[in-house]
C-alpha positions in Angstrom: 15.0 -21.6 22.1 17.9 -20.0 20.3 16.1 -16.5 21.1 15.8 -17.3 24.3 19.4 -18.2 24.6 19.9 -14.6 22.5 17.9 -12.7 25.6 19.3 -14.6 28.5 22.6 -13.4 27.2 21.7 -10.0 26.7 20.5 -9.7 30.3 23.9 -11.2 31.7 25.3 -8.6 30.0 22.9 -6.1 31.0 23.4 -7.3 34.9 27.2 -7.0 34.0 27.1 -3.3 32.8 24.8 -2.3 35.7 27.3 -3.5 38.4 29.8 -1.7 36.5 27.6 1.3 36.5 26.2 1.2 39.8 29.7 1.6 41.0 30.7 5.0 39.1 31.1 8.5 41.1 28.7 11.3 40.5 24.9 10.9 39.7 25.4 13.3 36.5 27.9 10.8 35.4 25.8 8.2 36.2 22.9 9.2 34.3 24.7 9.3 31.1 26.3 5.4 31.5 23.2 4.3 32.2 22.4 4.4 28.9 24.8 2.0 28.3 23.1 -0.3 30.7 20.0 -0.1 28.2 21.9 -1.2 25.1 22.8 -5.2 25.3 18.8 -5.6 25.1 18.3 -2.4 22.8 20.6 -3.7 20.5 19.2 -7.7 20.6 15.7 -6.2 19.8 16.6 -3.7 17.4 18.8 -6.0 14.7 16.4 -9.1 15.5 13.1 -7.2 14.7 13.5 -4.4 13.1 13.5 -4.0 9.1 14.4 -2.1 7.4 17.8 -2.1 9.6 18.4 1.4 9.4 16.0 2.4 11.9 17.8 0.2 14.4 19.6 3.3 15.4 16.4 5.1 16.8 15.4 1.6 18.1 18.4 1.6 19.8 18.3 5.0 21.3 14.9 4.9 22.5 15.4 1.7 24.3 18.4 2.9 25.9 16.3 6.2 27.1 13.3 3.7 27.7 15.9 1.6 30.3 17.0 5.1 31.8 13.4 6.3 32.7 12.3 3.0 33.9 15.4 2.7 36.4 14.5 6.0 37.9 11.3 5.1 38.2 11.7 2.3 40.0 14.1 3.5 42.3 11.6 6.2 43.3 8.6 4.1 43.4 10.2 1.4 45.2 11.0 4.3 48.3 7.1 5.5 48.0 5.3 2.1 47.9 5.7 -1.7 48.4 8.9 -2.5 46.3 7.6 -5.0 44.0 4.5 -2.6 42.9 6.8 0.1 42.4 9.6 -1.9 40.3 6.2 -4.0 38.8 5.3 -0.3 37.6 8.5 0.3 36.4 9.0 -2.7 34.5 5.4 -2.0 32.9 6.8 1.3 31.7 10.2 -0.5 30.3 8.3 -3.1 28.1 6.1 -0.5 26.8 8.9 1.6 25.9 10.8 -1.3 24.4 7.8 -2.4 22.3 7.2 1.0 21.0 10.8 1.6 20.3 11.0 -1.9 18.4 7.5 -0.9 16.7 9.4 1.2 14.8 10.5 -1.2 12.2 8.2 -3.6 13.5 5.2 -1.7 13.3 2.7 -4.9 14.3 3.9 -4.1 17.5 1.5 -1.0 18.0 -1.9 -3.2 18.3 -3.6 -2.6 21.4 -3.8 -6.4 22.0 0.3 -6.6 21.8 0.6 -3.6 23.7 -1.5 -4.8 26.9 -0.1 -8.0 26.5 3.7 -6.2 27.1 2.9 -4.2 29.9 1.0 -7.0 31.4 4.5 -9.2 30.8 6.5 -6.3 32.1 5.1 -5.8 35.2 5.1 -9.5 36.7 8.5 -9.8 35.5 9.4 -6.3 36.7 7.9 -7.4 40.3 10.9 -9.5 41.4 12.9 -6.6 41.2 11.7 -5.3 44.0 13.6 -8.3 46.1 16.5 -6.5 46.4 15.3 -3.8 48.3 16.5 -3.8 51.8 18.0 -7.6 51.2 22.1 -6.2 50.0 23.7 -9.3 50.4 20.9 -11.5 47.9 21.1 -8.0 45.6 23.6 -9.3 43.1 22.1 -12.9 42.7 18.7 -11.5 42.6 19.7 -8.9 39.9 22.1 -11.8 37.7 18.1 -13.7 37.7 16.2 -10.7 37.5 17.6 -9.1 34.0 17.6 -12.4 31.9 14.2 -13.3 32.7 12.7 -10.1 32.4 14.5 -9.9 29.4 13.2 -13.3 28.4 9.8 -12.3 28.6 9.5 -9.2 27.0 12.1 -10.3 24.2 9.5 -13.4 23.3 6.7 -11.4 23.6 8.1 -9.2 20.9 8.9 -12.0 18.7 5.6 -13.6 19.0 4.0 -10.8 18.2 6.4 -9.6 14.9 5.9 -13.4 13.6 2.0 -13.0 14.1 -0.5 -11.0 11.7 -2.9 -9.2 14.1 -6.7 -10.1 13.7 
């Protein structure tokens, strides 16, 4: 429960930063905050999971390149296709990238069995994502739900799956 309570917090947070994001000037400059956007997560993952700590730093940066790459993707898929495929697809790409980036001081992680099993997680809880396409006055509630849970999921997956020996 308490990790739960950890991820919940870290996607408030994340929501939090996003708005803040969303609402800076030029794309360049908001390429390069969006890497904050990536961190509250990146940061939960990476000191929970990782030993020895010292690769927490990579952890880290990956996830918040990981977050940056699945955003984009999303955006664009979600203009090419039905919106909850294309943010389901992102949010397959985003779990994958989290649980490699973790992996590195987790290495359990990098089983094919825990691997499936995080892009299966990240793409149903990526889907709901795709609600706030076209629907601008539900966007913010949506997105406040959206980032905990997906956080949630893949945050427990990863734990489950550090605290388990693979067979």
């Amino acid at each position: 429960m308490l990790l739960a309570t950890l991820f919940a917090g870290s996607g408030l947070l994340t929501y939090q930063v996003y708005s803040w994001v969303a609402k800076t000037g030029t794309d360049d400059l908001q390429l390069w905050l969006q890497l904050l956007t990536g961190l509250p997560f990146a940061v939960a993952c990476s000191l929970r999971f990782m030993r020895p700590l010292q690769r927490a730093g990579t952890g880290i940066l990956l996830d918040a390149i990981t977050w940056v790459v699945a955003f984009r993707l999303g955006v664009a898929l979600a203009g090419m296709m039905y919106p909850p495929l294309g943010l389901a697809i992102a949010g397959l790409v985003g779990a994958l990238g989290v649980v490699a980036a973790t992996g590195i001081g987790c290495s359990r992680l990098y089983s094919r069995r825990t691997l499936t099993g995080a892009a299966l997680i990240g793409a149903l809880a990526g889907s709901p994502f795709g609600l706030i396409v076209n629907r601008s006055e539900q966007e913010n509630m949506i997105l406040a739900i959206c980032f905990p849970l997906w956080q949630i999921a893949i945050g427990l997956w990863i734990a489950r799956r550090c605290a388990t020996t693979e067979s």
